[in-house]
C-alpha positions as CSV (number, residue, x, y, z in Angstrom):
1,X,-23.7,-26.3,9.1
2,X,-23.9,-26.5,5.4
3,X,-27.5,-27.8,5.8
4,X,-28.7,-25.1,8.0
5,X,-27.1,-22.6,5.9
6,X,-28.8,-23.8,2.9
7,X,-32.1,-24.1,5.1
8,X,-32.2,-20.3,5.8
9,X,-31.5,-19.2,2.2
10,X,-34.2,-20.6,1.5
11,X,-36.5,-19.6,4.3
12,X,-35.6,-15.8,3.0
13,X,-36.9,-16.5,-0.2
14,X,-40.2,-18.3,0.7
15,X,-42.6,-17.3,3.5
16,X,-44.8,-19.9,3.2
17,X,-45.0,-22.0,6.5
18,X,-46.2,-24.7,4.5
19,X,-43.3,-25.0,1.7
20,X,-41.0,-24.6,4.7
21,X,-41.7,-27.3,6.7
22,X,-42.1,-29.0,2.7
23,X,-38.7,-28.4,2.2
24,X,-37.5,-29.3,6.0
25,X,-38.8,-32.9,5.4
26,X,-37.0,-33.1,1.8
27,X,-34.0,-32.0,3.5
28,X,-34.1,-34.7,5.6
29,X,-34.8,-37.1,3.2
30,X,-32.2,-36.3,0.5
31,X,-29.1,-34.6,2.6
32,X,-29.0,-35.4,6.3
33,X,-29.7,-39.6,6.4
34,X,-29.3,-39.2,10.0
35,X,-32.8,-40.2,11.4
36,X,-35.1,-39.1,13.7
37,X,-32.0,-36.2,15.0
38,X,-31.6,-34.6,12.3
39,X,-35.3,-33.8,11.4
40,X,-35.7,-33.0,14.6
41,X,-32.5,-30.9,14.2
42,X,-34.5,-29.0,11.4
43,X,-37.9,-29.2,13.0
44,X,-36.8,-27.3,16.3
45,X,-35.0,-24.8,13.7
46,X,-38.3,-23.9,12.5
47,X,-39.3,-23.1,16.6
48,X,-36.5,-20.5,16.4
49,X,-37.3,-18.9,13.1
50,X,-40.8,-18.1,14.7
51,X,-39.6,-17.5,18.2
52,X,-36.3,-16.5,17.5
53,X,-35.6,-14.9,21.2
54,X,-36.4,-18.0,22.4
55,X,-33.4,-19.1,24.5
56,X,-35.0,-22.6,25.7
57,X,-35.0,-23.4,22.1
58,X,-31.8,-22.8,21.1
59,X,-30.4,-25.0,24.3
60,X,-32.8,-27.5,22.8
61,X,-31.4,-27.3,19.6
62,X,-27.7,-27.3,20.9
63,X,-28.2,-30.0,22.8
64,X,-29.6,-32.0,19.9
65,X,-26.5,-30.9,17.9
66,X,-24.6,-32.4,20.8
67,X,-26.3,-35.9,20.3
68,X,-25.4,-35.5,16.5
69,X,-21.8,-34.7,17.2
70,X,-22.0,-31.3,15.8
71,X,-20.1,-29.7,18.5
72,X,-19.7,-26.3,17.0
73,X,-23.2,-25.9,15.9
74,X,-23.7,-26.8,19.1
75,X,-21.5,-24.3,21.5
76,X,-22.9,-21.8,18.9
77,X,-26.8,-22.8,19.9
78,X,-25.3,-22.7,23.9
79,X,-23.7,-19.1,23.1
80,X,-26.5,-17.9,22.0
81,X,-28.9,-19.3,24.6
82,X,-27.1,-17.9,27.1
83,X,-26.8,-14.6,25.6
84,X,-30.8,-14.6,25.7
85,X,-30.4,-14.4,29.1
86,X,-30.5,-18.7,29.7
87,X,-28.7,-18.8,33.4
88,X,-29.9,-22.3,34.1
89,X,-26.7,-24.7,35.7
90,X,-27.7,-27.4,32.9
91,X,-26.5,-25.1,30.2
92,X,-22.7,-24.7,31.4
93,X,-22.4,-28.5,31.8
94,X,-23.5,-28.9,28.5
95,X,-20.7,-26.1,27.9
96,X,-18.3,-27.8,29.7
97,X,-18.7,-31.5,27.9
98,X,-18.9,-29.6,24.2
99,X,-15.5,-28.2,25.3
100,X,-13.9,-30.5,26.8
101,X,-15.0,-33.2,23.6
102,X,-13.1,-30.4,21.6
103,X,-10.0,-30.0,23.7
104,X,-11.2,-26.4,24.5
105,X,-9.9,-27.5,28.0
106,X,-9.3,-24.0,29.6
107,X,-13.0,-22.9,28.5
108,X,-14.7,-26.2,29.5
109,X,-13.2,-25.6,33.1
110,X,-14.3,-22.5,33.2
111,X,-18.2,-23.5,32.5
112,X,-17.6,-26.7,35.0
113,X,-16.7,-23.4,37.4
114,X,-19.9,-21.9,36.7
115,X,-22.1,-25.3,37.3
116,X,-20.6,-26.4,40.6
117,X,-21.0,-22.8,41.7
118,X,-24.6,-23.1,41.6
119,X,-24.2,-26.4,42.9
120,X,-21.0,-27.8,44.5
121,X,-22.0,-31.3,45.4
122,X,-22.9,-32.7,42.1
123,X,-20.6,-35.8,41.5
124,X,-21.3,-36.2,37.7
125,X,-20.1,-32.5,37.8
126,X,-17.0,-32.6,39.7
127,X,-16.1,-36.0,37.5
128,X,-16.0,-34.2,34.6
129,X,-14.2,-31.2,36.6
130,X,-11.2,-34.3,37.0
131,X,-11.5,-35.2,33.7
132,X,-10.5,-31.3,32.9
133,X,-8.0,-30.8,35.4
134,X,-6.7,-34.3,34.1
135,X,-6.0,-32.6,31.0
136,X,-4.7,-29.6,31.7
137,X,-2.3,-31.5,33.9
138,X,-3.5,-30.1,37.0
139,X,-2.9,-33.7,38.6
140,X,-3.1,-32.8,42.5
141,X,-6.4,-30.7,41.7
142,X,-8.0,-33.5,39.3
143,X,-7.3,-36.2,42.2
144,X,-8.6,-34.4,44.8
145,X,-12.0,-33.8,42.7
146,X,-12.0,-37.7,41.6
147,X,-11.4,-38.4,45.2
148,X,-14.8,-36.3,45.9
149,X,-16.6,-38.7,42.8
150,X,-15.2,-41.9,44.5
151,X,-16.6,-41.2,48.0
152,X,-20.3,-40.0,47.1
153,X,-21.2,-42.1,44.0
154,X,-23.6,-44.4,44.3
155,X,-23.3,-46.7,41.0
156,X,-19.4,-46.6,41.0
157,X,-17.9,-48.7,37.9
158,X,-14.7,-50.2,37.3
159,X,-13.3,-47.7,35.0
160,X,-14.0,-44.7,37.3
161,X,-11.2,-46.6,39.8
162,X,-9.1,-47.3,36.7
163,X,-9.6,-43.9,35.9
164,X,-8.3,-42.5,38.7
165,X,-5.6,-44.6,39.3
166,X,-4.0,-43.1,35.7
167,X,-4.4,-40.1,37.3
168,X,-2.0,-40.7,40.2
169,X,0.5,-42.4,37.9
170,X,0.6,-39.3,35.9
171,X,1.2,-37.2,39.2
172,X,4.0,-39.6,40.3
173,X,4.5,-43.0,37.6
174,X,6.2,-44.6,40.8
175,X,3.7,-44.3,42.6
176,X,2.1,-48.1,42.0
177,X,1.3,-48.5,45.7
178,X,-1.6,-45.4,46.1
179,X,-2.8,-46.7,42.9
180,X,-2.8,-50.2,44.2
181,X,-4.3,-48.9,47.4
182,X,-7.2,-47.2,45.1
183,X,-7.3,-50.8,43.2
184,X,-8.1,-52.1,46.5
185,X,-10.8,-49.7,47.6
186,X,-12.6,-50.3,44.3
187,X,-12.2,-54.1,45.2
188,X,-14.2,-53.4,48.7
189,X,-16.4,-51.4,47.0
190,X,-17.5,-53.6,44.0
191,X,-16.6,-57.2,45.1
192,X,-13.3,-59.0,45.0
193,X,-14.0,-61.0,42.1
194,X,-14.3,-57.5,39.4
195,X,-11.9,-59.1,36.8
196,X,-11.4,-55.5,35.6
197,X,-10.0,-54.3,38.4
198,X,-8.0,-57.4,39.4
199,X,-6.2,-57.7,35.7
200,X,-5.0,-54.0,36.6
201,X,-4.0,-55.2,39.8
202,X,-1.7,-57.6,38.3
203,X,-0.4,-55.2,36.0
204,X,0.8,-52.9,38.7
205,X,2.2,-55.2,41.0
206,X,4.4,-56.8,37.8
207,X,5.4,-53.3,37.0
208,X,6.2,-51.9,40.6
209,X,8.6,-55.5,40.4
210,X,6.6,-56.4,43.9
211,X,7.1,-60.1,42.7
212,X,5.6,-62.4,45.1
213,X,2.5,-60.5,45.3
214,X,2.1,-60.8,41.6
215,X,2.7,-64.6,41.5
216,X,-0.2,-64.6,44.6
217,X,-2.2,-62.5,42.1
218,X,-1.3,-65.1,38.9
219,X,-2.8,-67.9,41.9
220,X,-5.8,-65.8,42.3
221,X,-6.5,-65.9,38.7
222,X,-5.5,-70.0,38.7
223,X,-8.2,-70.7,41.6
224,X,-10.6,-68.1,40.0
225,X,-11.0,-69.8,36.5
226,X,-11.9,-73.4,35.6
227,X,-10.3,-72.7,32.1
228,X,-6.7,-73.0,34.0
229,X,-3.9,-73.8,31.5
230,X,-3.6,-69.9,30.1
231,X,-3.6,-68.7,33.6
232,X,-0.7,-71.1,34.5
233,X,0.9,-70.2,31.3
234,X,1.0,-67.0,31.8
235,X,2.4,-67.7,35.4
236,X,5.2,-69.7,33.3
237,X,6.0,-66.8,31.3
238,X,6.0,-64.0,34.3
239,X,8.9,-66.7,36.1
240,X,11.2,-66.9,32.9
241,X,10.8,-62.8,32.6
242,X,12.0,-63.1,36.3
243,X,14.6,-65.9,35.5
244,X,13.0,-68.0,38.0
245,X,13.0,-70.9,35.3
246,X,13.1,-73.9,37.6
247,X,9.7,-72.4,39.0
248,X,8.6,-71.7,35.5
249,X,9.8,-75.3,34.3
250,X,7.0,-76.3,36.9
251,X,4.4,-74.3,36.1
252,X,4.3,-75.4,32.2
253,X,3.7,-79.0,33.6
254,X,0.8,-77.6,35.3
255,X,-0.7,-76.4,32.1
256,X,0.4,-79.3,30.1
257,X,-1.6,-81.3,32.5
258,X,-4.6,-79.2,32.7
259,X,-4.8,-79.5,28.8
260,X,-4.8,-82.9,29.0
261,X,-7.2,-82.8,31.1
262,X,-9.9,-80.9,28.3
263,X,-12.3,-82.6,26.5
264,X,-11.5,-83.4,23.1
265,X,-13.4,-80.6,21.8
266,X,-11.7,-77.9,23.4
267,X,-8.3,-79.8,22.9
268,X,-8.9,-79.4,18.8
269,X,-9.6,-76.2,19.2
270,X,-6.8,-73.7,17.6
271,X,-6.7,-71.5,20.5
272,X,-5.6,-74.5,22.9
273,X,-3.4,-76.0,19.9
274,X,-1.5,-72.3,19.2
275,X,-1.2,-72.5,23.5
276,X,0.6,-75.8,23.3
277,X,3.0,-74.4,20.7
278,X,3.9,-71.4,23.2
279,X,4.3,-73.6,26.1
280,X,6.9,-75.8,24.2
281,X,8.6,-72.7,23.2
282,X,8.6,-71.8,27.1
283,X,9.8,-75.4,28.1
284,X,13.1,-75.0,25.4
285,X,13.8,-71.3,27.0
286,X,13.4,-72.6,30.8
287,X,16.7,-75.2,29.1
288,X,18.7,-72.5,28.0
């Protein structure tokens, strides 16, 4: 802002398109040291200055401010577009992320409004609609949105299931079994080996205490890796939390073998030795 502010003083002072753009480039030089952005941050300001009704290029410009993380320069630029009489749908989603990556949540929902109006099946759109909701704590209305994103996108990812299944837990934190059911469906959807989604499976099933599925899930991750002995002491350590030590007892005997089993060069390695110390501190608590 300081920049820009400093730009325009100058402008009122000199006329000269030449010295302008002169003093554009030494700008960019001396004060920004942003790259290619931020002279073009200063170049499209020129644009304006000559075609200052111009509403495409102050969405160009806002949206550049955007990319530099200069959110309030560029909600300003938006503003100012759309008072120019900019109606395209583009603009309020641009509205709508600026807002929402300022916690302006009630404004950013109201600019989401404004884009799915114009066009209601856009799933980027009504992901970021969840994303609002989300933080307003409108839970039910943010789920059924992220519901809508699940169903109809085509490149679904791993964190858009983990995503939504913090979104039922903040509805309900008891509710481990929908979010296990969603854990599932991104399983079916992206393969049954997404490590991702499996690690949060175990996590859910250890904290919703459903004990012999998470000790089938600890076996899933024992078959799944040739690198075995942290899997099946971490197995070791779930049965002592459970006081299931006799079970635990065995387990470390498992790793202990499948150490032994190592080359020498992974058995020097501090990782494995730091391992060995934890499982002897495992065997002296499964004696207690």
């Amino acid at each position: 802002m300081l920049v820009k502010l400093q730009f325009l003083n100058f402008f009122n002072f000199f006329c000269n398109r030449k010295l302008l753009v002169a003093f554009c480039l030494i700008v960019t030089i001396q004060m920004f040291g942003h790259g290619d952005l931020s002279e073009r941050i200063l170049l499209k300001t020129i644009e304006i200055i000559e075609d200052p009704e111009n509403y495409k290029l102050y969405y160009e410009r806002g949206f550049l401010y955007q990319q530099h993380i200069d959110y309030n320069e560029a909600l300003e630029d938006y503003i100012k577009s759309e008072s120019l009489g900019n109606t395209d749908k583009v603009l309020h989603y641009r509205m709508a992320e600026v807002n929402y990556l300022t916690n302006a949540y009630s404004n950013a929902l109201v600019n989401i409004g404004a884009y799915l109006k114009v066009d209601s099946i856009d799933v980027k759109a009504k992901k970021l609609e969840a994303q609002i909701l989300f933080k307003l704590n409108e839970y039910e209305k943010s789920l059924k949105s992220y519901q809508y994103v699940l169903q109809n996108t085509i490149d679904l990812r791993p964190e858009d299931i983990i995503e939504y299944t913090h979104i039922i837990l903040s509805e309900n934190n008891k509710n481990y079994n929908s979010a296990i059911v969603a854990i599932e469906f991104g399983l079916q959807k992206l393969g049954s080996n997404t490590i991702s989604l499996q690690l949060k499976k175990l996590e859910y099933l250890k904290e919703s205490e459903q004990v012999e599925k998470a000790l089938q899930q600890f076996n899933y991750f024992i078959i799944q890796f040739k690198r075995k002995e942290f899997w099946f002491y971490k197995k070791a350590k779930y049965l002592i939390e459970i006081n299931r030590k006799k079970e635990a007892r065995i387990t470390l005997k498992f790793a202990t073998r499948s150490i032994e089993e190592l080359d020498t060069r992974f058995k020097n390695m501090e990782s494995i030795k730091k391992l060995k110390e934890q499982i002897k501190n495992l065997e002296n608590k499964t004696n207690q």
